[in-house]
C-alpha positions as CSV (number, residue, x, y, z in Angstrom):
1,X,136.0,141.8,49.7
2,X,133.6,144.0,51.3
3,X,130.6,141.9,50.3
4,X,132.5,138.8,51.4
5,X,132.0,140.4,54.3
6,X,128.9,141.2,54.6
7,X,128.1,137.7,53.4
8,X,129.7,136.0,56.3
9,X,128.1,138.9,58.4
10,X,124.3,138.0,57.4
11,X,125.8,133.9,57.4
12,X,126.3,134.6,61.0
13,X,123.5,136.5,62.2
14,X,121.6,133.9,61.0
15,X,123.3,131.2,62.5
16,X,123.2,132.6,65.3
17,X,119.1,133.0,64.9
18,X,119.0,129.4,64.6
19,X,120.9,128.5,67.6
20,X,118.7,130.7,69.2
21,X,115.6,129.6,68.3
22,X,116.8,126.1,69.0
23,X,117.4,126.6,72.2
24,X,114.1,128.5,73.5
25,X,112.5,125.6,71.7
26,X,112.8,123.6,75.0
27,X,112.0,126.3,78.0
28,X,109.9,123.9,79.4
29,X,110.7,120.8,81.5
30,X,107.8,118.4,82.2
31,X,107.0,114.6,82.5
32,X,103.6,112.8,82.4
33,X,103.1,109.8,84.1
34,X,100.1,107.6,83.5
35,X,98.7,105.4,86.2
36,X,95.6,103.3,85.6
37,X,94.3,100.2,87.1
38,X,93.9,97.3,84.0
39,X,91.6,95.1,85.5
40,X,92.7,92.5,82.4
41,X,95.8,92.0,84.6
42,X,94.9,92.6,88.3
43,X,97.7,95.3,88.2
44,X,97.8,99.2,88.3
45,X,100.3,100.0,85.5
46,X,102.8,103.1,85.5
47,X,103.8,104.5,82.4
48,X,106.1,107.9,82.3
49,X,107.2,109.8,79.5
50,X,110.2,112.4,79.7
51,X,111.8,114.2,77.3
52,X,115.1,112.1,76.1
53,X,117.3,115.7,76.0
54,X,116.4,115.9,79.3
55,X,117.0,112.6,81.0
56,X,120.6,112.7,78.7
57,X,121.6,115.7,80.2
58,X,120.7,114.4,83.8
59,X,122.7,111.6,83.4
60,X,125.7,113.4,81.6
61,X,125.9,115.7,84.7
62,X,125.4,112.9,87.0
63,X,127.7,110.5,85.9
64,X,129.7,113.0,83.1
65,X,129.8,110.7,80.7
66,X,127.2,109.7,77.2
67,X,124.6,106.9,77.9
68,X,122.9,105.0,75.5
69,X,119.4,104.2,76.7
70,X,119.4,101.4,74.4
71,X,122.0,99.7,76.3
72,X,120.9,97.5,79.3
73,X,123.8,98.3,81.5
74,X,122.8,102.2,80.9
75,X,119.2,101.4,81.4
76,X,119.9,100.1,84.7
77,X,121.3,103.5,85.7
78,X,118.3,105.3,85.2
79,X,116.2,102.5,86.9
80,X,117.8,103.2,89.7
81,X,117.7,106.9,89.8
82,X,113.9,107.0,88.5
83,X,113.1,104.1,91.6
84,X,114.7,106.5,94.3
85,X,112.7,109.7,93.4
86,X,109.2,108.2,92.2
87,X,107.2,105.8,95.0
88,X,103.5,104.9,95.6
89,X,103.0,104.9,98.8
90,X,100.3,102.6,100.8
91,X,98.1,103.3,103.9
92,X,101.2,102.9,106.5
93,X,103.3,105.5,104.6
94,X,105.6,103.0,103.0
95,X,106.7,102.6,99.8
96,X,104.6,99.9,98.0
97,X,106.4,97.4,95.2
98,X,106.4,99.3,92.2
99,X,108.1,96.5,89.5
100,X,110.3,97.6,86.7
101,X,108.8,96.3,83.5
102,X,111.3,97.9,81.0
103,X,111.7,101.4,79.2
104,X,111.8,102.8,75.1
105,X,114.0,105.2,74.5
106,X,114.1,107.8,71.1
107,X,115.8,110.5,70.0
108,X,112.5,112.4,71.6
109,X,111.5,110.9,74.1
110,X,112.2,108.1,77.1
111,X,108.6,105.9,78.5
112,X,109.2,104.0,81.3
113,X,107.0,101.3,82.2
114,X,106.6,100.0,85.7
115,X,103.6,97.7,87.5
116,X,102.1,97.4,91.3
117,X,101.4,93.8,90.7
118,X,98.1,92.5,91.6
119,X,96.9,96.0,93.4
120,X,94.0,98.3,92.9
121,X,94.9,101.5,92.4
122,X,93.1,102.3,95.6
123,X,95.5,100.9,97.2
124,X,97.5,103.7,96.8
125,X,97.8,106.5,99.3
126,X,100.3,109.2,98.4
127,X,102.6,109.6,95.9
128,X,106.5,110.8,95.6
129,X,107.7,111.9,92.2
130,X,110.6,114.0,92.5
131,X,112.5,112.4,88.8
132,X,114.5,115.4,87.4
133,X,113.0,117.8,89.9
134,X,116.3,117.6,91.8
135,X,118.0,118.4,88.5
136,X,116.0,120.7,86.4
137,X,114.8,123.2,89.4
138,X,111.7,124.5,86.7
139,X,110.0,120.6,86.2
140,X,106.9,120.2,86.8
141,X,105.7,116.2,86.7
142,X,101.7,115.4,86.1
143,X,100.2,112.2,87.0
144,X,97.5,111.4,85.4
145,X,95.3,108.6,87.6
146,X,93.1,106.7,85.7
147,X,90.7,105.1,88.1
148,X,88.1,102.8,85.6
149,X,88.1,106.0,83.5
150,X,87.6,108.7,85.8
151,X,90.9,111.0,85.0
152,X,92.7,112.6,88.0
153,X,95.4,114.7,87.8
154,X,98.2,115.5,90.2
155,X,101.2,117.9,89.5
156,X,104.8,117.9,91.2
157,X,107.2,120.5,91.4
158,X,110.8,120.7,93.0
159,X,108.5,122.4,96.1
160,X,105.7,120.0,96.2
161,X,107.5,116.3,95.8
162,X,104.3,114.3,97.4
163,X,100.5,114.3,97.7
164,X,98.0,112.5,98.8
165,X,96.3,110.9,96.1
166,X,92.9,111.7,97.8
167,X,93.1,115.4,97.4
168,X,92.8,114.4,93.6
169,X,89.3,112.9,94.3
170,X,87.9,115.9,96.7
171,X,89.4,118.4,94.2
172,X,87.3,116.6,91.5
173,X,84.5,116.1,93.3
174,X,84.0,119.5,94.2
């Protein structure tokens, strides 16, 4: 009896090592977004990439209830929560018309694609991206502009939701 016991004492502790190790697995919160110019298609293309716990868990607590991403009812759920937080903005402060091309979802990760039709990425001012920031209080967001291969990169947090897309080009410039 006593080592039944200390069996299920060791089963435990290392049950409960696992659980814990599962969980500071994911300390981090963070999205990349991709935006390049493709000058096949006349368009600058938009491609972010969340983590799929993450966005689940966002729309659990916003909606409390499961969501299949695979779904195009629950897809257009998250379209419209990822279009109110993330915005290009033009020279007159407004928000230019960023399309919704679609979005994969797997048990890892979520890619959303989106597209300012027939626009130069230099068209592009500022930009908002405040998706999960309002949610997860520790994400941090990098944008990644691709300008005819010249990498920029631009990081949001909760405290910083916009910047001038400029301040990338003096930053690297200097």
């Amino acid at each position: 009896m006593q080592r039944f016991r200390f069996n299920l004492k060791a089963l435990l502790a290392c049950a409960l090592l696992c659980v814990s190790a599962a969980a500071g697995a994911h300390r981090f919160h963070m999205g990349i977004t991709e935006v390049a110019f493709n000058p096949r298609t006349g368009s600058t293309e938009i491609v972010h990439t969340y983590m799929a716990h993450d966005i689940e868990a966002l729309l659990m607590n916003l909606y409390q209830r499961q969501f299949d991403l695979t779904d195009p009812d629950d897809q257009q759920v998250l379209r419209k929560y990822v279009e109110e937080r993330f915005a290009l903005k033009g020279r007159d402060n407004k928000r230019l018309p960023v399309r919704w091309v679609g979005m994969t979802a797997d048990s890892q990760s979520v890619t959303i694609y989106q597209e300012l039709e027939n626009a130069p990425l230099s068209k592009t001012v500022s930009i908002r991206h405040g998706v999960l920031a309002d949610f997860l209080p520790d994400q941090v967001n990098t944008v990644n502009l691709n300008d005819a291969g010249r990498i920029r990169s631009l990081t949001f947090t909760m405290n910083t939701p916009e910047q001038p897309t400029a301040q990338a080009v003096q930053q690297h410039t200097q």
